[in-house]
C-alpha positions as CSV (number, residue, x, y, z in Angstrom):
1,X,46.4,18.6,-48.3
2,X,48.3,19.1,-44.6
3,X,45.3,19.5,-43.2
4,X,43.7,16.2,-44.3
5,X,46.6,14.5,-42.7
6,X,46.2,15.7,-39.6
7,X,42.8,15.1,-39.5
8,X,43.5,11.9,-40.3
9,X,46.5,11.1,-37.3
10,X,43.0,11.3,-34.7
11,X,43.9,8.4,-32.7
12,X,40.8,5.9,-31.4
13,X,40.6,4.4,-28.4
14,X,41.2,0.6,-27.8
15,X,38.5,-1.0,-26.8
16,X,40.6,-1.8,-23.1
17,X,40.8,2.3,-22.7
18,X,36.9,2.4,-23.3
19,X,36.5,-0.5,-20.5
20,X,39.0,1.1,-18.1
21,X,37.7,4.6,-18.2
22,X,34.1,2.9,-17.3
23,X,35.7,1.1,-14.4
24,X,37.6,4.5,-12.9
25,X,33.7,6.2,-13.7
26,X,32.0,3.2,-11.8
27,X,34.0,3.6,-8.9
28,X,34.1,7.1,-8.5
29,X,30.2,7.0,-8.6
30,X,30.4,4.2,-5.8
31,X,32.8,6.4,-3.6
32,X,30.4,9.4,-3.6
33,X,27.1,7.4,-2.9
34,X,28.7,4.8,-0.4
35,X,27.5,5.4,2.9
36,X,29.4,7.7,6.3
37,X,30.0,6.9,9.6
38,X,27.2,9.8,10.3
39,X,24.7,8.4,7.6
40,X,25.4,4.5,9.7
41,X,24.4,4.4,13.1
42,X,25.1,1.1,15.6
43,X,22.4,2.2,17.8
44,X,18.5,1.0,16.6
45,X,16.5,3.9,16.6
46,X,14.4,4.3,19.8
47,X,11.3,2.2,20.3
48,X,8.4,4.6,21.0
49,X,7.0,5.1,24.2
50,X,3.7,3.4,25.0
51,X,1.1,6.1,25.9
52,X,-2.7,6.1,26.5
53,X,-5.3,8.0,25.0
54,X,-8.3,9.4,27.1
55,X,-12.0,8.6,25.9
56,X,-13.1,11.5,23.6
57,X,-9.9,11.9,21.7
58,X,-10.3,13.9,18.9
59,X,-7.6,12.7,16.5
60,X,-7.0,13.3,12.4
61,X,-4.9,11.1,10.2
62,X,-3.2,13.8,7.8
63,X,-1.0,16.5,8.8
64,X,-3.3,19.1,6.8
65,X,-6.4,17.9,8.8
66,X,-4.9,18.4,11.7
67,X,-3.8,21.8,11.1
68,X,-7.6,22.2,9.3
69,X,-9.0,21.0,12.3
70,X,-6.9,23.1,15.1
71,X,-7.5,26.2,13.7
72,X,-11.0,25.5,12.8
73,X,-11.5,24.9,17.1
74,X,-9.5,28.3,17.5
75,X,-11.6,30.7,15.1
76,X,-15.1,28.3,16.1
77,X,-15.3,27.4,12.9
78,X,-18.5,24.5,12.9
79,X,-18.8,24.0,9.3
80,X,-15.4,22.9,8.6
81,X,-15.0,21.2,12.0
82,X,-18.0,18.8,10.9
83,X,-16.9,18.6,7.1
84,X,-13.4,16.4,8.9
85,X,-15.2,15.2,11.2
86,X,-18.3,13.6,8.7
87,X,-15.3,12.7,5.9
88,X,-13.7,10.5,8.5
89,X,-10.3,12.3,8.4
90,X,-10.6,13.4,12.0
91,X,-12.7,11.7,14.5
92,X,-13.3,11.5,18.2
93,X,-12.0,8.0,19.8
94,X,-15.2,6.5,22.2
95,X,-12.6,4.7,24.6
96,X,-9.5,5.3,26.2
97,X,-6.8,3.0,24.1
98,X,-2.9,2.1,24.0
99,X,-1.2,3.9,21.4
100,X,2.6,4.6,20.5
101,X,3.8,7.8,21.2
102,X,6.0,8.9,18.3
103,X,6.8,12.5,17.8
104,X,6.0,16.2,18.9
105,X,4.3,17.7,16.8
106,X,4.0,21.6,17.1
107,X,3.5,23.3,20.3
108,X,0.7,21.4,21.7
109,X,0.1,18.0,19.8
110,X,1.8,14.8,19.2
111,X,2.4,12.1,16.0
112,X,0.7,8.8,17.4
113,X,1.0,5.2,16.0
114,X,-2.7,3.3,16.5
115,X,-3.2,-0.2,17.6
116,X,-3.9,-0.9,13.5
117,X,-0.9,0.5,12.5
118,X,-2.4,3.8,11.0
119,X,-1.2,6.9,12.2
120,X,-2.4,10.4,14.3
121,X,-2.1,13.6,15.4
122,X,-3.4,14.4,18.8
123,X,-3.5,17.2,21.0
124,X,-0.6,16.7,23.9
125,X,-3.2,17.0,26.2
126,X,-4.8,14.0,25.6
127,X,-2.0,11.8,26.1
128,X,-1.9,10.1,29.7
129,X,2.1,8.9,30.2
């Protein structure tokens, strides 16, 4: 019989603890994902550079291509070389053009932005500054 009664003294919460324990959670959870001084920067980010390509510019639109592609030219591998190239995933550019330069990529290529919009990876060498 005591133990039914203290079973029974269990205590519920109001319905204004329920709300203000939700608030103090709310806020907490907007304190942790607000924004840092090192996550918001005044500066815009730089504008890219405004390069040229040289006619005969072999370029491929995915990262994996790329990579496919470059080590395709160092083992003089022809098959897979022409399986980009006939796909349309790398191809050879038949004019010099203005691209942007955005990024390094690797030890000898670059991330380029095309007239269209699309982007690249070229070889650095390629690239006329």
């Amino acid at each position: 019989m005591a133990n039914e009664k203290k079973a029974s003294t269990v205590k519920q919460a109001s319905f204004g603890e329920v709300v203000a324990v939700f608030a103090v959670v709310a806020l907490v959870i907007w304190y942790v994902s607000s924004p840092t001084k090192e996550q918001t920067s005044p500066l815009p980010p730089p504008a890219p550079q405004i390069v040229h390509l040289k006619k005969n510019t072999l370029l491929c639109y995915e990262r994996d291509d790329w990579l496919a592609m470059s080590a395709g030219i160092q083992d003089g591998n022809l098959p897979a070389m022409r399986v980009l190239m006939e796909s349309g995933r790398c191809m050879q550019t038949s004019h010099a053009e203005k691209v942007s330069y955005l990024d390094p990529f690797l030890n000898n290529a670059a991330l380029i932005q095309m007239p269209s919009g699309r982007t690249a990876f070229v070889f650095e060498a390629d690239i006329q500054r």
